[in-house]
C-alpha positions as CSV (number, residue, x, y, z in Angstrom):
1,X,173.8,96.5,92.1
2,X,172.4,98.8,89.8
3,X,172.0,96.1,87.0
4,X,170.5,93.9,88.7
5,X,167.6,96.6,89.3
6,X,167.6,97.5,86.2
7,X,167.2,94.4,83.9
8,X,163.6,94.7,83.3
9,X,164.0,98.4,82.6
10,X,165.5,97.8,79.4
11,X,164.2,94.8,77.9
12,X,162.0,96.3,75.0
13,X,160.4,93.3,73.9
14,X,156.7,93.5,74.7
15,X,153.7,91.7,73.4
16,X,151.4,94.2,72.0
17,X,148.4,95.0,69.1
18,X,146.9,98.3,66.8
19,X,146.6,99.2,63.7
20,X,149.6,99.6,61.5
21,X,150.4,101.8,58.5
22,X,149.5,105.3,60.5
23,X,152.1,108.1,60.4
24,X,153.6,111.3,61.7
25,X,154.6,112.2,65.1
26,X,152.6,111.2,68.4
27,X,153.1,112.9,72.1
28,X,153.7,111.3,74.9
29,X,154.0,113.0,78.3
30,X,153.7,111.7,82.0
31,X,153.6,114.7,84.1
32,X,154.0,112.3,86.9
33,X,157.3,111.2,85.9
34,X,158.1,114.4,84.4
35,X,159.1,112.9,80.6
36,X,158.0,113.3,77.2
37,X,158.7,111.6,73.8
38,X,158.1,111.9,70.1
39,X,157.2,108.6,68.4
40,X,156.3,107.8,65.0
41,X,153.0,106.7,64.5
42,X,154.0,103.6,63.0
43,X,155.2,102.6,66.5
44,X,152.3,102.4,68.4
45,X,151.8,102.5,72.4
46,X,151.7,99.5,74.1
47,X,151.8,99.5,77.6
48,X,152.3,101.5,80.7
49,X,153.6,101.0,84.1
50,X,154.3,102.7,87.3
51,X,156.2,99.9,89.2
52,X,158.1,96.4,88.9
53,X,160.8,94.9,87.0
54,X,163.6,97.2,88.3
55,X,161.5,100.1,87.1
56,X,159.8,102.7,88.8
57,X,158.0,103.7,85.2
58,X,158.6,102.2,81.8
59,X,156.2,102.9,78.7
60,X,156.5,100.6,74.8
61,X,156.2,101.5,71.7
62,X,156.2,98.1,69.2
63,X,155.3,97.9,66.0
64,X,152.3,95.5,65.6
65,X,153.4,94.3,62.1
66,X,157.1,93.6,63.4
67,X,159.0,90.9,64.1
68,X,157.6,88.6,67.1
69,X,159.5,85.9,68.7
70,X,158.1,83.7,71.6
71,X,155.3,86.3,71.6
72,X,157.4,89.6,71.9
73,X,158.0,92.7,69.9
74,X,161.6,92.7,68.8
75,X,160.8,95.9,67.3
76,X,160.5,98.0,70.1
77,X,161.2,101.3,71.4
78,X,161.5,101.5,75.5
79,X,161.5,104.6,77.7
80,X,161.8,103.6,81.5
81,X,162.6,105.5,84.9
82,X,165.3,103.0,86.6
83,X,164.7,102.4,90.1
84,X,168.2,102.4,91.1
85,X,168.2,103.1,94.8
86,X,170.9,106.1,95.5
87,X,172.9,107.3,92.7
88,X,176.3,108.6,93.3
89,X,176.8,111.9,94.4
90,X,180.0,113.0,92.8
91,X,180.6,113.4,88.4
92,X,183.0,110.9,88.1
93,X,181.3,108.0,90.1
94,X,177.8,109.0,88.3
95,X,179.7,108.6,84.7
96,X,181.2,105.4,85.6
97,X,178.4,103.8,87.0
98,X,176.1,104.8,84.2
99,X,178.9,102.9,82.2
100,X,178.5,99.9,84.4
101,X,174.5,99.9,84.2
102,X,174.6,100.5,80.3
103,X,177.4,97.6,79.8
104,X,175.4,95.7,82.0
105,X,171.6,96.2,81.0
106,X,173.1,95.5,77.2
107,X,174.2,92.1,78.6
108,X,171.1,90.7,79.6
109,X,169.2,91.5,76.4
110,X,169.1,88.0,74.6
111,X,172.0,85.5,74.3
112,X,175.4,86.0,72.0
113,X,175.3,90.1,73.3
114,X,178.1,91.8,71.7
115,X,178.0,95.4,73.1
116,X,179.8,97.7,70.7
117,X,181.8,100.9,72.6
118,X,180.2,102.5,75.5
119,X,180.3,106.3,74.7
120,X,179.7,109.1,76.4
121,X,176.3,111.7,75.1
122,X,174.7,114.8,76.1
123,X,171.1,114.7,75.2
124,X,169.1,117.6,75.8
125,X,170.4,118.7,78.8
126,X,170.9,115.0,80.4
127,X,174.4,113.8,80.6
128,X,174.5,109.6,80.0
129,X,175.6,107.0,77.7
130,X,174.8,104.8,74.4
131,X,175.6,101.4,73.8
132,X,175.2,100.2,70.6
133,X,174.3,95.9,70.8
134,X,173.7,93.4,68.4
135,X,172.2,90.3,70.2
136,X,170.4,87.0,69.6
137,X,166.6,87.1,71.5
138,X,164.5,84.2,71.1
139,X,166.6,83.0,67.6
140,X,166.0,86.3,66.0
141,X,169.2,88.8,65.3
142,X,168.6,92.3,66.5
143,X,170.6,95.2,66.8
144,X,169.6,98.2,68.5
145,X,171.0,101.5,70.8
146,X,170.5,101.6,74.7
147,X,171.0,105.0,76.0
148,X,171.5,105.2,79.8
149,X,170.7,109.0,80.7
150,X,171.0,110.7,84.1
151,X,169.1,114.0,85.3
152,X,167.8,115.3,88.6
153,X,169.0,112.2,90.4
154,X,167.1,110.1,88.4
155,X,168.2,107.7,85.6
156,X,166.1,107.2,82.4
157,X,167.1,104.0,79.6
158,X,165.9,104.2,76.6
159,X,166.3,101.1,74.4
160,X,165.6,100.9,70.5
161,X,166.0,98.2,69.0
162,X,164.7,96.0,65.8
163,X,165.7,92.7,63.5
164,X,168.9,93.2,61.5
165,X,166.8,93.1,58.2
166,X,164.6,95.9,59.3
167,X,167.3,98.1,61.7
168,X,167.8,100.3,58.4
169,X,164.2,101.1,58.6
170,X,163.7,101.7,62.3
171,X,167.2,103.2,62.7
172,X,165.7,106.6,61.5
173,X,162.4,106.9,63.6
174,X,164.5,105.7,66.8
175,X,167.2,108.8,66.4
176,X,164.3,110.9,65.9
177,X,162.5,109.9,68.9
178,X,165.6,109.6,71.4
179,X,166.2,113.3,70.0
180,X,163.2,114.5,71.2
181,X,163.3,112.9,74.5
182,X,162.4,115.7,77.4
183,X,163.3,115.0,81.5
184,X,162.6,117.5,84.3
């Protein structure tokens, strides 16, 4: 039930434009939906919105000189507030079905998905999970991280991902950015 909510939430690949090459850190912050971010520069924002797709809020990050398939982004960085219904009250029932969402959501990312171990992270204060994926969308090979984080009953994925011949590249700027991810 929660997956099939969620689908859109994840799915980081996004059409999008702006200029390439800039650097350093930018802000993000919705005091709506109580979240901020880090991003490199060289990711730039793409989009915004408050509702749809299994997601209550989701905001992009591509890079405008990355890999596009089919006219999306494959090198993407998502941040979304799932619209999951009622979470489960008690730890154990929370944990497993952030499992279930995370195994899930990585599923549906492109075809030939192969999920690597679900694993349990604490991340500023949020409890949740990562799944590392490597996955074939629109005949292009990525590989990327979803996190699956819970806090305040409300669950936040966060997917990074990029082409296997840039991951080495992006890799760095994603940790840094999912590092720096603030709930309320």
């Amino acid at each position: 039930m929660l997956a099939g909510a969620a689908l859109a939430a994840c799915v980081a690949l996004a059409t999008g434009c702006g200029a390439h090459g800039a650097t350093g850190p930018q802000h993000y912050t919705s005091a709506r939906f109580g979240v901020s971010i880090v991003v490199d520069r060289r990711l730039q924002q793409w989009r915004t919105s408050s509702a749809g797709g299994g997601s209550a809020f989701e905001v992009a990050f591509v890079d405008p000189a990355g890999a596009v398939a089919q006219g999306r982004h494959l090198d993407a960085l998502t941040l979304s507030l799932v619209d999951t219904g009622t979470l489960p009250s008690g730890t154990s029932q929370l944990d497993s079905a952030l499992r279930d969402l995370g195994t899930a959501m990585v599923a549906k990312l492109g075809t030939q998905v192969q999920a690597g171990a679900v694993t349990d992270v604490s991340l500023n204060g949020l409890s949740g999970v990562v799944v590392p994926y490597a996955a074939t969308v629109a005949d292009q090979q990525v590989m990327g991280w979803l996190y699956v984080l819970a806090s305040s009953g409300h669950i936040y994925a966060i997917s990074a991902q990029a082409t296997t011949d840039r991951w080495n590249v992006y890799r760095p700027l994603f940790a840094r950015a999912i590092d720096s991810f603030r709930a309320r």
